[in-house]
TIKOL-85218 format. One line per field, with one value per residue (C-alpha): x negated, z negated, y; residue in one letter. Coordinates in steps of 0.05 Angstrom, whole numbers, plus 32768, in hexadecimal, padded with zeros to 4 digits. Example, Ala and Ser with C-alpha at 12.3 -4.5 7.8 and 13.67 -1.06 7.14 Angstrom:
x (7F0A,7EEF) $
z (7F64,7F71) $
y (7FA6,7FEB) $
code (a,s) $
END
This chain:
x (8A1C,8A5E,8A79,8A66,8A16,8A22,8A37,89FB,89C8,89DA,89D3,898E,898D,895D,8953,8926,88F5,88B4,88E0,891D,8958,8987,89C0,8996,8991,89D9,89E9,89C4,89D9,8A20,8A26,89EB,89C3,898E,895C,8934,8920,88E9,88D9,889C,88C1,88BF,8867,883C,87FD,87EA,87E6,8837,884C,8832,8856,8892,8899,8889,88C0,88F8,88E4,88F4,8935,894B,8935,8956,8995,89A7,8975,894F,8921,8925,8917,88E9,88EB,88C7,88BE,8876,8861,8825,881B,8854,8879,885D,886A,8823,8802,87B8,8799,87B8,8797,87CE,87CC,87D6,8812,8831,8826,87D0,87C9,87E9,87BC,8785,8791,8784,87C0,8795,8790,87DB,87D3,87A1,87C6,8809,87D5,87B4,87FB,8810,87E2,87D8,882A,8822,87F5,881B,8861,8887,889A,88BF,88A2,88D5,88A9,8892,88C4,88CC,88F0,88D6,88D4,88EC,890A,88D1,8907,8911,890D,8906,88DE,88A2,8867,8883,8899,885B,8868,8891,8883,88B1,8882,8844,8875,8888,883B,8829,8864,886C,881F,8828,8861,883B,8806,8836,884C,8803,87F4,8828,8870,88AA,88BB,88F1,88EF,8919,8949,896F,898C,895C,8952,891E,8945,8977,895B,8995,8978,89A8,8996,89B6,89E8,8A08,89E0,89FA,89D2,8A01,89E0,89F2,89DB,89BA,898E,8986,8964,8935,891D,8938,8943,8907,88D6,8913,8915,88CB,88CF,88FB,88DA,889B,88C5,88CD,88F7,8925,894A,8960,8996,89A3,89DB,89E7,8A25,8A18,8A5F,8A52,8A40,8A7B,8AB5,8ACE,8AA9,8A7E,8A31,8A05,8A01,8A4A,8A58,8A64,8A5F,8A12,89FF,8A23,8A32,89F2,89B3,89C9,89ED,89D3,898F,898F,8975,8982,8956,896E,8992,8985,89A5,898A,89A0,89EA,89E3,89CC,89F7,8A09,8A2D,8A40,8A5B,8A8D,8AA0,8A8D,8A50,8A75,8AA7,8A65,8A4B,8A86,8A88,8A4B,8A4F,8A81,8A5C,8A1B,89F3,89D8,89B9,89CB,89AF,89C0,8980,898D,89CA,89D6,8A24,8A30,8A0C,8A43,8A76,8A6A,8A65,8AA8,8AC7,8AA0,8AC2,8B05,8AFA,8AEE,8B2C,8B5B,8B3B,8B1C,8ADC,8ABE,8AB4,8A8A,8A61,8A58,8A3E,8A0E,89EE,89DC,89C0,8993,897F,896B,893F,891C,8906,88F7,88CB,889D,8864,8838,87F7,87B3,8796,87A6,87A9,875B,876C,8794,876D,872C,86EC,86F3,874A,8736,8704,8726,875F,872E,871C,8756,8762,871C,8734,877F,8762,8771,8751,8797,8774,872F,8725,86DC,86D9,86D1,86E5,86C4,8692,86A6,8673,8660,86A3,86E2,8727,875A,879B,87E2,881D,882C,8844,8891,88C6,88E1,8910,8926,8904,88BD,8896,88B6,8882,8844,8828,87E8,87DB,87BF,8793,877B,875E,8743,8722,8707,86E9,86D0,86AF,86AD,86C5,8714,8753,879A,87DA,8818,8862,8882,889B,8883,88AE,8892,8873,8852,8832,8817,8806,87D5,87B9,87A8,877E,8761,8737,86F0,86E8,86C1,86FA,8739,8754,87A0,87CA,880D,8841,887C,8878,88A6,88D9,88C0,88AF,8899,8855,8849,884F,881F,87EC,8805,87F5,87B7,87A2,87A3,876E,8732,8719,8711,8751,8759,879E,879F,87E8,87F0,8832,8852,8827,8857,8841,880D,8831,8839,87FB,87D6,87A5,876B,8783,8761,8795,8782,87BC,87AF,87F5,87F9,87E6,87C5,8777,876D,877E,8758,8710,871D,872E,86F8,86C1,86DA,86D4,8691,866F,866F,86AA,86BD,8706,871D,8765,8792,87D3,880F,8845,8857) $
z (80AE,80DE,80D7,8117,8101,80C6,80F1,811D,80E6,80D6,811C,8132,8184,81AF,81F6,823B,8259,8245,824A,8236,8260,8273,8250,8204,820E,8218,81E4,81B4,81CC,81D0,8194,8165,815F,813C,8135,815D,8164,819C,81AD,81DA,8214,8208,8200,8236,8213,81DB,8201,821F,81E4,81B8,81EE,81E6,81A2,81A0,81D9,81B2,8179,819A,81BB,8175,8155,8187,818A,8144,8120,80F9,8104,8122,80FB,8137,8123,8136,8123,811D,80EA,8106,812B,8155,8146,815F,8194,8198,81C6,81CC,81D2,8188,8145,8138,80F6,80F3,80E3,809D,808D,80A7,807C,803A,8052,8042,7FF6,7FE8,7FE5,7FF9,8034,8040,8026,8058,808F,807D,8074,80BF,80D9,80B6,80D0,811B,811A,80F4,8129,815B,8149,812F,80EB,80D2,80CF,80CF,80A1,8077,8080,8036,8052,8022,8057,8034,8076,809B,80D4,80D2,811F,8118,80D1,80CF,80CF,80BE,807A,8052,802F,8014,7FD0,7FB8,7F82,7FC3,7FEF,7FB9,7FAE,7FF5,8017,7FD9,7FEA,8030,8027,7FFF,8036,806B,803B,802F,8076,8087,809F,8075,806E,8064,8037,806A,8071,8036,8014,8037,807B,8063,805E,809A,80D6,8101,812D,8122,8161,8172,8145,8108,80CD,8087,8042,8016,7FD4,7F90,7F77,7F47,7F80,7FA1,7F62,7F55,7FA3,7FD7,7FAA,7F85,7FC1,7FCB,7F89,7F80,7FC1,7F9C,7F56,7F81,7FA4,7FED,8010,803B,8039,8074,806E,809F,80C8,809D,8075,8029,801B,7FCE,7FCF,8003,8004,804B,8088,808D,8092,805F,8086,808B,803E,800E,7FDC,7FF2,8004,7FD2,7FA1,7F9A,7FB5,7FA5,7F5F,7F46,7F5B,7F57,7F9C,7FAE,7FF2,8038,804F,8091,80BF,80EF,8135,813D,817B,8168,8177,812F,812E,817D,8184,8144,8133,8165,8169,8158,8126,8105,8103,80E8,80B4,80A2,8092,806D,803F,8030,8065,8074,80BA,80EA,8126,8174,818B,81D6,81EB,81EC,81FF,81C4,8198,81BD,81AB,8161,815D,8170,8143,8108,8111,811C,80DA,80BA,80CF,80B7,8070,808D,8069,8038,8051,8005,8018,805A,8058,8011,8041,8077,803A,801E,8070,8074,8035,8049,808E,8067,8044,807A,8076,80B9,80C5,80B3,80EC,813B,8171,8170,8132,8156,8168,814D,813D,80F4,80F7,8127,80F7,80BD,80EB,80FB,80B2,80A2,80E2,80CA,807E,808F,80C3,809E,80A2,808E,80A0,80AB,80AD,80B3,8086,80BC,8109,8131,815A,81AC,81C7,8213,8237,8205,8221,8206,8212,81FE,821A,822B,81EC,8202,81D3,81A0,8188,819E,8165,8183,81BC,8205,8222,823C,8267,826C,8230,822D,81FA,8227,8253,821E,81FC,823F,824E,8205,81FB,8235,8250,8271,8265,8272,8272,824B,824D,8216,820B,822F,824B,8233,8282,8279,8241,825F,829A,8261,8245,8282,8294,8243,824E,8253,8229,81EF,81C4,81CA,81AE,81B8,81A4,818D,818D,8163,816F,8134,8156,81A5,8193,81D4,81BB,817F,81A2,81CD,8190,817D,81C0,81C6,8181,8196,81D2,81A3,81AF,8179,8178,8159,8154,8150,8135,815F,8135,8100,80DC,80D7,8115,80E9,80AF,80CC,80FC,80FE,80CE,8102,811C,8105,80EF,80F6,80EB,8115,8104,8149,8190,81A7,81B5,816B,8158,8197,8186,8143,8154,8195,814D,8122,8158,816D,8127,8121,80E7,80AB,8097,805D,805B,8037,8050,802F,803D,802B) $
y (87B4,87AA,8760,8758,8769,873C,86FF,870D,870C,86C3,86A7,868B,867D,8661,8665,8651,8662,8694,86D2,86F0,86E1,8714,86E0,86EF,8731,8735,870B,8734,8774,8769,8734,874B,8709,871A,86DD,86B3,8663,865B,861B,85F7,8608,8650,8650,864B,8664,8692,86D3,86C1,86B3,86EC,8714,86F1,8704,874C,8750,8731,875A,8794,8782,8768,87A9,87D3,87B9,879F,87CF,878D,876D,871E,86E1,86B9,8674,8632,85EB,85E9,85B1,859B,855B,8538,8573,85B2,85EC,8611,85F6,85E2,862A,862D,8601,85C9,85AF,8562,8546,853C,84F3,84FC,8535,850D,84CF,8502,84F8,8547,8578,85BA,859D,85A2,85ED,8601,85D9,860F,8644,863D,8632,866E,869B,8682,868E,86CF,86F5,86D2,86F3,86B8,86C7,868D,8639,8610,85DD,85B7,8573,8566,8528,84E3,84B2,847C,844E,8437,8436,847C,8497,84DE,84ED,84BF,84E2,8522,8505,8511,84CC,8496,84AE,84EE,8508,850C,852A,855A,856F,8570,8597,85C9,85D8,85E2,8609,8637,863C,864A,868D,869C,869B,86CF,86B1,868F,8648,8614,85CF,85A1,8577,8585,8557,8525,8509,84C8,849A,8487,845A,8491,84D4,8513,8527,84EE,84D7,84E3,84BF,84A2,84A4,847D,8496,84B0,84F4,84D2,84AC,84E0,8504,84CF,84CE,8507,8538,8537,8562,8596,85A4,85A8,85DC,85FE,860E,861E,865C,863E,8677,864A,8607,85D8,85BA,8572,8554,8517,84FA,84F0,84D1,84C9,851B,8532,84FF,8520,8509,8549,854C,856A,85B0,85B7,859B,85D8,85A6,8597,85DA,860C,85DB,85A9,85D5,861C,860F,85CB,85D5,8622,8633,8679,8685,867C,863C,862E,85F5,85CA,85D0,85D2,85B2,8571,8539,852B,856A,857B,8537,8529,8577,85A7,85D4,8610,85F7,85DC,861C,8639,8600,8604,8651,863C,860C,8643,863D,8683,8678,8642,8635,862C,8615,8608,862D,8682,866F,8649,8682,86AA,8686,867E,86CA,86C8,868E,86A4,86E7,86CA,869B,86DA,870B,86CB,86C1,867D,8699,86CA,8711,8717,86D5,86F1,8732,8713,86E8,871E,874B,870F,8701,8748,874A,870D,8731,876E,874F,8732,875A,8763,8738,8753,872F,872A,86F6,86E2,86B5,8686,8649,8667,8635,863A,8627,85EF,85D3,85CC,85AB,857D,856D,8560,8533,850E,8509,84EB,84B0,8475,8437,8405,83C6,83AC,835F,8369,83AC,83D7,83DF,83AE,83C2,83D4,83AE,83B8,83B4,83CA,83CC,8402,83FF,8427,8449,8494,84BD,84B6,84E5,84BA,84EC,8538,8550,8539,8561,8552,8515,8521,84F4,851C,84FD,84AF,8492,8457,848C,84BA,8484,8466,84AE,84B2,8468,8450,8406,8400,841A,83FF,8429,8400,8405,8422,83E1,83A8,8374,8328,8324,8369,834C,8312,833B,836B,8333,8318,8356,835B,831C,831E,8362,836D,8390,839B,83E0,83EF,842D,8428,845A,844F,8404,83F6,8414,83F5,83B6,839C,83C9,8395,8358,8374,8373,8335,8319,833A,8326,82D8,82E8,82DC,8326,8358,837D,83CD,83E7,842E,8449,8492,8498,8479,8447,841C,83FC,83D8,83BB,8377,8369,832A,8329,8327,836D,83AA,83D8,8430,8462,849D,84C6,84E5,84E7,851B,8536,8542,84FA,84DA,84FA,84E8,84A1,849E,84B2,8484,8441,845D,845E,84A8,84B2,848E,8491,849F,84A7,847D,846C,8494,8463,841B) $
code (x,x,x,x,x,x,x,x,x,x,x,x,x,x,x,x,x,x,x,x,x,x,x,x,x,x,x,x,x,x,x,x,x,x,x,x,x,x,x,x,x,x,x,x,x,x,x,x,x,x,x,x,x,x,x,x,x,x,x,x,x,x,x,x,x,x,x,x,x,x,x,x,x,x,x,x,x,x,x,x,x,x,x,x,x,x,x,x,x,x,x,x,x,x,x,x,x,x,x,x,x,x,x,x,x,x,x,x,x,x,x,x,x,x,x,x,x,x,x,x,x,x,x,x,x,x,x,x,x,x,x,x,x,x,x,x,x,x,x,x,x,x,x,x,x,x,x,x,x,x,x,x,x,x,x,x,x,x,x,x,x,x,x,x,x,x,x,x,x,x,x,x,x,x,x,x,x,x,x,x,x,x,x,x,x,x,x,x,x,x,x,x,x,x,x,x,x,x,x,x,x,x,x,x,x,x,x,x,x,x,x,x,x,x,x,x,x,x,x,x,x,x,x,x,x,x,x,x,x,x,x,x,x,x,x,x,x,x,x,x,x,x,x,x,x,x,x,x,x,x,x,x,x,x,x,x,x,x,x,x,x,x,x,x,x,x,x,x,x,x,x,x,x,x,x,x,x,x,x,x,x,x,x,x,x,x,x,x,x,x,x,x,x,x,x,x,x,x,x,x,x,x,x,x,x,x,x,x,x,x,x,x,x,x,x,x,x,x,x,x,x,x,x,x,x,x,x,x,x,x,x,x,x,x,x,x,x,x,x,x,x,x,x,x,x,x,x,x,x,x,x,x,x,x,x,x,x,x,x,x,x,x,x,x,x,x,x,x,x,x,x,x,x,x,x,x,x,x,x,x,x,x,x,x,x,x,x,x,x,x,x,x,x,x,x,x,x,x,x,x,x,x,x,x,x,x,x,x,x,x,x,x,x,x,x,x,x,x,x,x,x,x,x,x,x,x,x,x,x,x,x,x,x,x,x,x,x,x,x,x,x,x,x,x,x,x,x,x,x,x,x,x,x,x,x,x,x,x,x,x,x,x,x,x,x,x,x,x,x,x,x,x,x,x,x,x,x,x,x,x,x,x,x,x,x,x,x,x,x,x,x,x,x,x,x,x,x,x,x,x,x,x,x,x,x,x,x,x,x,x,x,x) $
END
């Protein structure tokens, strides 16, 4: 390969719309980027997508002669691309509440496969993240746990289903995104620990990911000043990445970044001297998710880093080889696009769904019974961090549940002023239950004095937690406490089943 082929081989773009633009097929004509991150944006449906993929497939292969790494963040749950023609597996944290690790396997394996005959080649999952700060605003319940050793058993096993199903996978955010209450998409976080903390927590899943033969590593914008003494994140540390995961820890696969463009790195260094930093430290692909000029441009500083002895011609042109072996080895699916979304996928989703409901709190043993006029109430599914799928307001459990059980439904703020409240629980009197979902009310905590208010009306009151379960840590103890781990359809009918009688949960929650 040229230099110029090399350099492309390491870049990983992503772009709009459901078709290629005239500005990525220049790009990858004239600059050789070879690889691929699609993102919900890109999808319209199954048939659009499928498309999609065999077309960039063919402008990679015709003008760099190898094939394209495609690449997308679906984990399952709040953090997914397909859309609803496609089986999405529930998140992290519902499928640990489920107390049975196969069921993270087969969650990686359906994933696998539905991306597989779909033409994306490459999850960017599982989080392998131990969510250790209950204030965290972009992990949550894509942390499997609080617990390192159950995040180790659960992500290691979905990891594996992910490769059994038919595309690679990556073990992020190395070395450990649980516990900081800061969003790199937003800022630039600070884990003030020791290596030797770090082993005995973070470490421990990555590691585990590691001996089990995960092909990829993330690495994540954050500082780790006891690890790197200059004020450079983990992604841009050669110290982290060459030094701690590839030669302490013995990781040879692909290290992958997170987005470039993320504010902890655009902001404080630059997107493309990050890029060209973190090439320096060992990172083998690194990713422009939203911008084809700043692709560009990298192509173009990585070359001049190059040409001045800034970096390793040898390091480069080793990490294109080991990038094209990994697509080499990619084998075809077996199956086509009927799979995706089939009746036997979406039941074992559903399982899974059923089996990771958790009960947290039950003053009377169970959920109180509706009665003949119940009330639900909640807010819209806002975006608590970039990393999340954009809103959709199409989306409300107080009118789901209405249309499901009957009785009224009220629509919330996201977080309600102290007159909002009073205006709510003006309109909750005179019902025969109350049942309210929260989403991330930990973090908007107008949501929780809501319950608290609601709680003092003398009314049976059911708080269902449609994200983090956090929400219901510190509740009255009158208030019925279900964690639900996401809001979507799959949760709803779950929840709508287990208020009517019709499902017993039996999750158990995986954080403290």
């Amino acid at each position: 390969m040229t230099l110029e082929q090399q350099i492309g081989q390491r870049l990983v773009v992503g772009f709009p719309g459901y078709a290629i633009p005239d500005e990525l097929r220049a790009l990858v004509r004239e600059c050789h980027v070879a690889n691929i991150i699609l993102f919900g944006e890109n999808i319209r449906d199954n048939a659009q997508l499928g498309q999609l993929c065999e077309d960039l497939q063919a402008l990679v292969q015709s003008e760099t002669g190898t094939p394209a790494l495609i690449t997308i963040d679906q984990e399952g749950g709040v953090v997914s691309r397909l859309g609803r023609d496609a089986a999405v597996v529930p998140s992290a944290m519902c499928v640990s509440a489920t107390g049975n690790p196969q069921n993270a396997y087969e969650a990686g394996r359906i994933t696998g496969r539905e991306l597989a005959a779909l033409g994306v080649n490459f999850d960017l999952a599982p989080d392998m993240d131990v969510n250790s700060n209950p204030h965290n605003p972009v992990i949550g319940v894509r942390s499997y746990a609080s617990d390192p050793d159950t995040v180790a058993a659960y992500g290691t096993r979905m990891a594996q289903g992910l490769l059994d199903g038919g595309v690679l996978c990556c073990a992020k955010h190395f070395p450990g995104h649980g516990d900081t209450a800061v969003d790199s998409h937003l800022g630039l976080p600070v884990v003030d620990k020791s290596l030797s903390e770090l082993e005995a927590c973070e470490l421990i899943p990555f590691l585990a990911a590691i001996r089990a033969g995960v092909p990829a590593v993330m690495t994540t914008h954050i500082l780790f000043p006891q690890l790197e003494p200059e004020r450079i994140p983990a992604t841009m540390s050669r110290r982290i990445i060459t030094g701690l995961l590839k030669e302490r820890l013995g990781f040879d696969g692909l290290v992958i970044s997170d987005c470039m463009m993320m504010q902890a790195i655009q902001k404080d260094y630059g997107t493309v001297n990050g890029i060209v930093a973190a090439v320096g430290a060992g990172v083998d692909l690194v990713f422009t998710s939203h911008s084809i000029d700043y692709a560009r441009q990298a192509c173009g500083a990585l070359r001049e880093a190059l040409e001045a002895g800034r970096l390793s011609r040898e390091e480069m042109a080793a990490s294109a080889e080991k990038i094209l072996r990994y697509k080499q080895a990619i084998k075809a699916p077996s199956f086509g696009p009927e799979i995706v979304g089939c009746a036997s996928h979406r039941q074992v989703v559903r399982r899974i769904m059923d089996e990771g409901l958790t009960l947290v709190k039950a003053p009377l043993g169970y959920c109180p019974p509706l009665g003949d006029r119940p009330l639900f109430l909640g807010c819209h599914p806002f975006r608590p961090t970039l990393a999340s799928n954009p809103e959709d307001n199409s989306v409300s459990f107080p009118k789901t549940m209405r249309e499901k059980l009957g009785g009224d439904a009220v629509s919330t703020p996201v977080n309600p002023t102290d007159v909002e409240i009073e205006a709510i629980c003006g309109q909750a009197r005179g019902h025969s239950a109350l049942v309210i979902g929260t989403y991330n009310g930990h973090i908007k905590q107008g949501q929780l004095r809501l319950v608290r208010a609601l709680a003092e009306l003398n009314t049976p009151v059911t708080c269902v937690a449609l994200r983090n379960p956090y929400d219901l840590l510190d509740l009255p103890q009158n208030v019925t406490c279900v964690a639900a781990y996401q809001y979507d359809d799959l949760s709803m009918d779950a929840v709508a089943r287990l208020l009517s009688g019709g499902l017993t949960p039996r999750g158990r929650l995986p954080v403290g």
